[in-house]
N, C-alpha and C positions, 0 to 999 in steps of 0.2 A: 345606133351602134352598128357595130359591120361583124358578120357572121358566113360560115359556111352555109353552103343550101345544094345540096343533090334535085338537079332535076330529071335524069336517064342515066344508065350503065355509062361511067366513064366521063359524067359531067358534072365535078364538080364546080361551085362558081363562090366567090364570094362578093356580096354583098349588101347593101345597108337596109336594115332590121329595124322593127319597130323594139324601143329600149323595153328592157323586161318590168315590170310594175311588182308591189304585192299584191296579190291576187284571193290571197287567206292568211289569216290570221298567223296559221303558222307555217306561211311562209318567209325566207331571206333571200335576198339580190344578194348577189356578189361580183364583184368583177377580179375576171382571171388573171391568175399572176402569171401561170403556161397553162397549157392544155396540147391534146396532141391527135393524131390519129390511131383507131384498131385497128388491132389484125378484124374484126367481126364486120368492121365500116367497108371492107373490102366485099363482102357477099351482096350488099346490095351495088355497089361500084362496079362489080364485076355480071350483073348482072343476075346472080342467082337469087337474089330473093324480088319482092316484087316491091316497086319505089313510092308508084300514084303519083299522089301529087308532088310537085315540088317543096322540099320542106328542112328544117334546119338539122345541121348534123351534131355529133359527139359527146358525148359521157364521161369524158373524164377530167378530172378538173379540180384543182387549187386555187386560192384566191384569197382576198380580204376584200370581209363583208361591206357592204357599204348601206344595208337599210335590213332589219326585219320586222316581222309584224310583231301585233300585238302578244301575241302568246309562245314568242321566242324569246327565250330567257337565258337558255345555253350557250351563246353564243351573244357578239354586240360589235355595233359597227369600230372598224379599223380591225381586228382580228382575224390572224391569217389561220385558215382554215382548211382540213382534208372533209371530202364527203366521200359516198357512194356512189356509184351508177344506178343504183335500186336504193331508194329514198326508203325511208321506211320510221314510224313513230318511235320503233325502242321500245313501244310498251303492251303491245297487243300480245296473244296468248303463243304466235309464231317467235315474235322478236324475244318474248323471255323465254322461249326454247333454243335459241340462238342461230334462228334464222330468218332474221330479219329481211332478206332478199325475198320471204315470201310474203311482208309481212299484211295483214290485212286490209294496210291502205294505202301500200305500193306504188310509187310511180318511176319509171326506167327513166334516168336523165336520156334527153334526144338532142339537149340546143347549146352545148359544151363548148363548139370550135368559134367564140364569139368574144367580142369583148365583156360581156357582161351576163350574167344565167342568173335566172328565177331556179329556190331551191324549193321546192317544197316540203313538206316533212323535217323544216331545219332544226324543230328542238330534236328530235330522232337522228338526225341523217350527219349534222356535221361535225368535226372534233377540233378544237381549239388547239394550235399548238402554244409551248410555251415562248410564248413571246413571237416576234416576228425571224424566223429560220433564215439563215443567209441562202444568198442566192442559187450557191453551189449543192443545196440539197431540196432546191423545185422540186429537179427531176426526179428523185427517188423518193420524194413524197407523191407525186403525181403519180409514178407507179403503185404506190400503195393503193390508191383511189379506184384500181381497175387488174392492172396485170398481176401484182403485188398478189393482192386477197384473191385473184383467183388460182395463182398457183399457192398459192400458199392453201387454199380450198382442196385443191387438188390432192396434195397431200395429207390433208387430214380424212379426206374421204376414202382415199384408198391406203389408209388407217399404216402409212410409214412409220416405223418405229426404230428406236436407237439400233444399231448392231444390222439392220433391213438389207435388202436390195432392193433399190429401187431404178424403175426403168419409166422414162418419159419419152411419151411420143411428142413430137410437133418440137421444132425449136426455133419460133417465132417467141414476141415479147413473153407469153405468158407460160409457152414450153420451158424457157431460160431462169423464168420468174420459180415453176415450181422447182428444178433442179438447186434452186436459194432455198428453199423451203426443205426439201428434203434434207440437204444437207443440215439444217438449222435442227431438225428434227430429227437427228443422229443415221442420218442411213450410213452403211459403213461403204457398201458400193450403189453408185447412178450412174447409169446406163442412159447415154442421149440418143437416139435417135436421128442423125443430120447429116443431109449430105453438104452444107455448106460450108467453108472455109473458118469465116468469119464470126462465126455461129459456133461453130465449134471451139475455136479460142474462146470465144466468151463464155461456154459452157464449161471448159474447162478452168480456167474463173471463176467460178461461181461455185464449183466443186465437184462435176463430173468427174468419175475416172475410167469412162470408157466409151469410145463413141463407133455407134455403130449405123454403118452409111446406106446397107441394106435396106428394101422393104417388100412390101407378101408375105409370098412364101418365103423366101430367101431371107428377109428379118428378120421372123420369126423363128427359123433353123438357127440365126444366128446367135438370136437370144438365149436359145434352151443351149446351143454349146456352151455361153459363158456363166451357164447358171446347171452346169452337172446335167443339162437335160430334163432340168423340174421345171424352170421359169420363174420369175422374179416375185417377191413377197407382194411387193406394189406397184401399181401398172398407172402413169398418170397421163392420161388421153386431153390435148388439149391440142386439137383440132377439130375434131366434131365432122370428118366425112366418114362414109363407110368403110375405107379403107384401116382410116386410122384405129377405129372400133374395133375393129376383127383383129388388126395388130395387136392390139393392146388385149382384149380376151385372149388370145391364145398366147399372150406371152405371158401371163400369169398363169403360177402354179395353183396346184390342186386348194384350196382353203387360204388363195392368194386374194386381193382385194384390187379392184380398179375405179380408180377415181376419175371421171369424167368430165371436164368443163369445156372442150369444145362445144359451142351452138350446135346440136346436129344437123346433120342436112343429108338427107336421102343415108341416115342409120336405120337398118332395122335390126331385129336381132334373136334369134332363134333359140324359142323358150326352151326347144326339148336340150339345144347343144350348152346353151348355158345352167340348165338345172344339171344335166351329170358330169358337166365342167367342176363344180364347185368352186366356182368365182364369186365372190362379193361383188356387187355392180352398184353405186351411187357415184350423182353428180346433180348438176342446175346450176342455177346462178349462184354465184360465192355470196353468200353471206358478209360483203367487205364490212358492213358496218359492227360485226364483233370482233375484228381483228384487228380495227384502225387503232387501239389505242397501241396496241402492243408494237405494231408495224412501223406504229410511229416513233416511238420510241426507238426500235432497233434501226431506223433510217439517220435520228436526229444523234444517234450514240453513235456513228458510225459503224456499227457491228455488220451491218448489212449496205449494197449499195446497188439497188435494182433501179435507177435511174441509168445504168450504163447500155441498158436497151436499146436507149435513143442514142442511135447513132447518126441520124439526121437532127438538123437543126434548123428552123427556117422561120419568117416574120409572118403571122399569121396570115395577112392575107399571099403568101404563096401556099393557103395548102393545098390548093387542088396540086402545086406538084409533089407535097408531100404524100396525096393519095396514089398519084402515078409510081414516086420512086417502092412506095411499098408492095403497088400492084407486080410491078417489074421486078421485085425484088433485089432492088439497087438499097435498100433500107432496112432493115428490122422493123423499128418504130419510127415516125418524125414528130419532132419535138416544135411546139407553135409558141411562138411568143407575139401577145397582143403590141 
């Protein structure tokens, strides 16, 4: 099969992979109907996290099964299917607390941008839709599988509620993705965070009603002008650098909550300013696999349409210039088609 493979900062390549096997019992092959690239795929692209060796890239991913093992029973070949980036059985003492992203036999999809992925955890990890979905709604089940469930995470961690304000930092895929969620989950105002054009139409889409271009200091001032000076009920950080952290703490009011799903990178965070803040702080990897059935559903109902992220489109093997156009920020998301 042929796949992406990061070998340095800025090299992606694609090429032909050994075909994926089952491996375990409860593992499934599937081969991909799209897949795409992260906003996360860019930290090692860009250098900041560390690469090693050469090795295959992406997490996100739809498809119909074509083999599982012996002890998949949930699923069966020909059936088109959502999973997780974080695999997980469903059934361990984490996954029935409904955090399956931790769950005690874990494994992070890495080999997603291919023709063809080993699942493993697939009686836990995948969800059958009904029937085989038309074409026109890949992309917004594909976001379910990653941007979807983490903005949607996002706002349940920093506990958005009907009547709320709610304020998101970041508006890349998965900034856009929680402003869907918030709205879904009745915020009455959301507050985007972006200075870009294009981003911001889309925000406003999705159901922002305010966007604000500012950041530091000066976002911050911004924020508490359009919230009386208190700061917003929920703060949903999905960037993961230190700037965006400190944004989102201090834009949150006194007994206000912030939801975190940016990967951190170089956060730290100051126990004494955060205990007499009185800020809520949770976040981690989303939990996607308690959310997929619902996500699914509100994608395949049309009620929601978080595939409109990808605003690239390209044949898989161009993705290294889909990793460029999103380095460059010429893209939100690109969308790969095997």
């Amino acid at each position: 099969m042929r796949g992406a493979v990061i070998h340095a900062p800025g090299d992606v390549r694609f090429e032909t992979l050994d075909d994926p096997k089952i491996l375990h019992p409860t593992d499934a092959v599937i081969r991909t109907a799209v897949t795409c690239v992260c906003g996360s795929d860019l930290w090692p692209y860009r250098g900041l996290e560390p690469i090693g060796e050469p090795h295959p890239m992406g997490h996100e991913y739809v498809g119909f099964v074509e083999e599982v093992g012996s002890e998949v029973t949930s699923v069966k070949p020909g059936q088109f299917v959502v999973g997780s980036f974080a695999t997980s059985d469903n059934t361990c003492a984490n996954c029935r607390n409904g955090f399956q992203s931790n769950c005690l036999h874990r494994a992070f999809m890495s080999t997603c941008q291919a023709d063809y992925v080993r699942i493993p955890n697939a009686q836990g990890t995948l969800v059958a839709t009904d029937g085989i979905p038309a074409e026109e709604l890949w992309p917004g089940l594909l976001a379910v599988s990653d941007v979807m469930g983490t903005g949607w995470w996002a706002a349940e961690a920093a506990e958005v509620r009907a009547g709320s304000t709610a304020v998101v930092v970041g508006d890349g895929a998965v900034g856009l993705c929680a402003v869907i969620a918030a709205k879904e989950r009745g915020a009455e105002r959301i507050i985007i965070m972006s200075r870009h054009d294009s981003r911001q139409k889309l925000a406003r889409e999705f159901g922002a009603t305010d966007i604000v271009t500012e950041r530091g200091d000066e976002g911050i001032a911004r924020i508490k002008d359009l919230t009386d000076g208190i700061g917003a009920d929920s703060v949903l950080e999905c960037v993961g650098t230190a700037q965006a952290m400190r944004q989102a703490l201090h834009t949150a009011r006194p007994g206000g909550n912030v939801g975190f799903v940016g990967v951190p990178h170089e956060v730290a965070i100051d126990g004494q300013e955060l205990f007499f803040s009185h800020v809520g702080l949770r976040g981690g990897p989303a939990p996607v696999r308690r959310y997929l059935p619902d996500l699914i559903e509100r994608v395949t109902s049309g009620r929601i349409d978080p595939g409109k992220v990808f605003d690239l489109t390209l044949p898989l093997d161009q993705v290294a210039e889909g990793y460029r156009a999103m380095d460059e920020r010429r893209a939100i998301k690109a969308l790969l088609k095997p």
